[in-house]
C-alpha positions in Angstrom: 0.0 0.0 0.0 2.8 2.5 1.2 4.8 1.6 -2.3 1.1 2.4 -4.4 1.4 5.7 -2.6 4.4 7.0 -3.3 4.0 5.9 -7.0 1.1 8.3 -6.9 2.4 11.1 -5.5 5.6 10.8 -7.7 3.4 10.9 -10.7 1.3 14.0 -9.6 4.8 15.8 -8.4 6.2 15.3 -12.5 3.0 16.2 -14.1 3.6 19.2 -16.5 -0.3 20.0 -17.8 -1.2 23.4 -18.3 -4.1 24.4 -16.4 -5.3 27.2 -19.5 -4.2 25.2 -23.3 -5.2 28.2 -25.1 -2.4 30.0 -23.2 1.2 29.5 -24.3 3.4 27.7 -22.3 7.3 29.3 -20.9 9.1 29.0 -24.0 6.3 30.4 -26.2 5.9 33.9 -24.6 7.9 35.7 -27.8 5.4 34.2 -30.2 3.9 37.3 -32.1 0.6 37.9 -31.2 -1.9 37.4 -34.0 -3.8 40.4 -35.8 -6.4 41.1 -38.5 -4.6 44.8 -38.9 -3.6 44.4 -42.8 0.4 44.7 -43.1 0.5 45.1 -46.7 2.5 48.4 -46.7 4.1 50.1 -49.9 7.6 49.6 -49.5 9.8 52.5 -48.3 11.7 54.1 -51.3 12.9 57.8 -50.8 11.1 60.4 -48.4 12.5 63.8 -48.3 12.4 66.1 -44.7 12.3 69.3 -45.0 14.3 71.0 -42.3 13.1 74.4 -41.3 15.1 77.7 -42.0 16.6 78.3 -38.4 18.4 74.7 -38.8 21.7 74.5 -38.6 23.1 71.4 -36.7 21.7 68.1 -37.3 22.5 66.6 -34.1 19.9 63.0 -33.8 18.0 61.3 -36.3 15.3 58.9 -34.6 12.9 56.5 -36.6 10.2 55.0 -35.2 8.6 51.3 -36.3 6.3 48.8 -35.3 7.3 45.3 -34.5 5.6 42.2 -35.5 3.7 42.3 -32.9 2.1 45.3 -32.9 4.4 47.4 -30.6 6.1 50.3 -31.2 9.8 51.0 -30.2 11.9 53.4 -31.8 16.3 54.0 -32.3 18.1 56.8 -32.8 22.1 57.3 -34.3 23.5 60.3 -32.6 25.1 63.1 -34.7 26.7 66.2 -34.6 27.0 68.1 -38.4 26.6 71.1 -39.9 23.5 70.9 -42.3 22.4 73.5 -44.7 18.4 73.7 -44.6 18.2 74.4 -47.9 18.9 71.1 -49.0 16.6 68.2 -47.6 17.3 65.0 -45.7 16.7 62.1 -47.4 15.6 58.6 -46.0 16.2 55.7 -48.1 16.1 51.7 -47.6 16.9 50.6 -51.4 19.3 53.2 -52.7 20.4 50.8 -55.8 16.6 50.7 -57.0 16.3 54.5 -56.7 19.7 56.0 -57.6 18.8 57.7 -60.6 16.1 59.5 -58.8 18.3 60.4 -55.8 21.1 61.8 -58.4 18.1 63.8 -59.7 17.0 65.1 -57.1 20.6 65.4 -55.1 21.9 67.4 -58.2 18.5 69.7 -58.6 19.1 70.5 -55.1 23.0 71.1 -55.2 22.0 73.0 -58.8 19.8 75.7 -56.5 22.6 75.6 -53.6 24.9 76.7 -55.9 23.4 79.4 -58.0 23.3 81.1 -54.4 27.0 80.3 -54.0 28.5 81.2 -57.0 31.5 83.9 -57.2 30.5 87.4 -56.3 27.7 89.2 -58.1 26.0 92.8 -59.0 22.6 92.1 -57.3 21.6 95.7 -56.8 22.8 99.1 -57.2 22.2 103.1 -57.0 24.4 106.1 -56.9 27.9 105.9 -55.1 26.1 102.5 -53.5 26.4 98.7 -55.1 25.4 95.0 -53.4 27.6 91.9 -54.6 26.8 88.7 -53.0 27.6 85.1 -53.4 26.8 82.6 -51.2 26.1 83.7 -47.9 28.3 87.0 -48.0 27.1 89.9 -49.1 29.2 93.2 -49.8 28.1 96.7 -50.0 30.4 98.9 -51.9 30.3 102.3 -50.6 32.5 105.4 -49.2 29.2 106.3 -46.9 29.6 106.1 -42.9 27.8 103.5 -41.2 26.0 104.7 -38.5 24.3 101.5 -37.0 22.9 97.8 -38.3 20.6 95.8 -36.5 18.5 92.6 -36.7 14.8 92.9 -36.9 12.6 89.6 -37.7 8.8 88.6 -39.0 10.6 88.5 -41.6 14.5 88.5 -40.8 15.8 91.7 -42.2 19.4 93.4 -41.2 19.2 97.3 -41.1 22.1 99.5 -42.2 21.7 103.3 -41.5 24.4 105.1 -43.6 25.3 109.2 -42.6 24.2 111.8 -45.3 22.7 114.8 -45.6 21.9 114.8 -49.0 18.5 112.8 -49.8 18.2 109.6 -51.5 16.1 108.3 -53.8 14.1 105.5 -52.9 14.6 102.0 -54.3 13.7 98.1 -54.1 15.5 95.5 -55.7 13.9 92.0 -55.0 15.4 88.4 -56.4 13.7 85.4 -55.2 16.7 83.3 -56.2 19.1 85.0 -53.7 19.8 84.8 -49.8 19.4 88.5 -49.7 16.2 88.3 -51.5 15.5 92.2 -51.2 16.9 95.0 -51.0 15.8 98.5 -50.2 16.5 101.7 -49.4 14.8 104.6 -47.8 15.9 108.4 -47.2 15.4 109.7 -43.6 16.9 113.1 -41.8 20.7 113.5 -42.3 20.8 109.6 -43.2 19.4 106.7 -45.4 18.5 103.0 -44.5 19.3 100.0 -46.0 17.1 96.9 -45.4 18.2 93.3 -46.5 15.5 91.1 -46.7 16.8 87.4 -46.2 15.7 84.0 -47.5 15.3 82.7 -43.6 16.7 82.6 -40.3 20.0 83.9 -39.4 22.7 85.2 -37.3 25.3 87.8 -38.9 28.4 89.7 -39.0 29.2 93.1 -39.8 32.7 94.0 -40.7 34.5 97.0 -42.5 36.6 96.3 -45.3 38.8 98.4 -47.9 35.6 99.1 -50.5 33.3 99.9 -47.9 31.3 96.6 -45.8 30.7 92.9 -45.8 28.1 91.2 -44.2 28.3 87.3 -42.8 25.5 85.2 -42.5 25.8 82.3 -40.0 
């Protein structure tokens, strides 16, 4: 009797049912969980971002996804570069498929970079007063005193006030195409102002140099 016992209670102690079988079991708890959500997504090419104009450092680039199972987790690279927000930043899984395209659009977009970096250039001028630019310098050729320049914004402007008692005709010089998208100038009592009108946000530099004064957008 003692031995029918403990043949028993040796059988019960190694018994492994589940109590639940539509539960997994240990081993099974990573099996994705199932879902009528349809997964049949389009499959990532090339998506542009387009950075805003007071960009200047790109300094993390995070993408989120969603797992197998439904979840959502994302993961980041950490960097630190200079970008210029005139150009986009591209995402792209299957650059061989799509290198034509990304030439295309990478040279379009170097194309417009460039005509705004090219050597310096006659972008406005008056009387004994002449704007060159190129890239994101811009000089103003004059023997006129600077009395002041300052940064106003909504939309970002630098103002020049030049010294003279004679008046000045008024003027506006606009190209869409340039940093220093307008230019104009306004006579007020014993001086003028100049106001630059730029393509976006930005801080400056105002220096004198030999033919009159050189501004540096950063």
């Amino acid at each position: 009797m003692i031995k029918v016992l403990f043949i028993t209670a040796l059988l019960l102690y190694t018994l492994n049912a589940r109590e639940n079988p539509f539960f997994p079991s240990a081993g099974e708890k990573d099996m994705p969980i199932s879902s009528n959500e349809n997964r049949s997504k389009e499959p990532l090419k090339r998506a542009a971002i387009a950075l805003p104009a007071q960009a200047r450092i790109l300094q993390k680039v995070t993408i989120e996804y969603k797992n197998l199972d439904g979840t959502v987790e994302n993961k980041s690279i950490e960097l630190d570069n200079s970008v210029d927000w005139h150009l986009p930043v591209f995402v792209s899984q299957n650059y061989a498929e799509n290198q034509k395209t990304a030439q295309s659009e990478d040279t379009q977009a170097k194309k417009e970079v460039k005509q705004k970096d090219s050597t310096y250039k006659t972008i406005a001028s008056v009387e004994n007063l002449s704007f060159v630019s190129s890239g994101r310098s811009l000089k103003i050729v004059t023997t006129d005193e600077v009395l002041r320049n300052f940064l106003l914004v909504h939309p970002h402007r630098i103002v020049i006030d030049f010294k003279k008692n004679e008046d000045v005709k008024s003027y506006v010089k606009k190209d869409s195409q340039n940093i220093f998208k307008e230019i104009r100038i306004g006579n007020h009592d014993g001086y003028y102002r100049v106001v630059v009108e730029l393509d976006g946000y930005y801080r400056y530099d105002f220096k004198k140099v030999s033919d009159g004064y050189q501004i540096e957008l950063k």
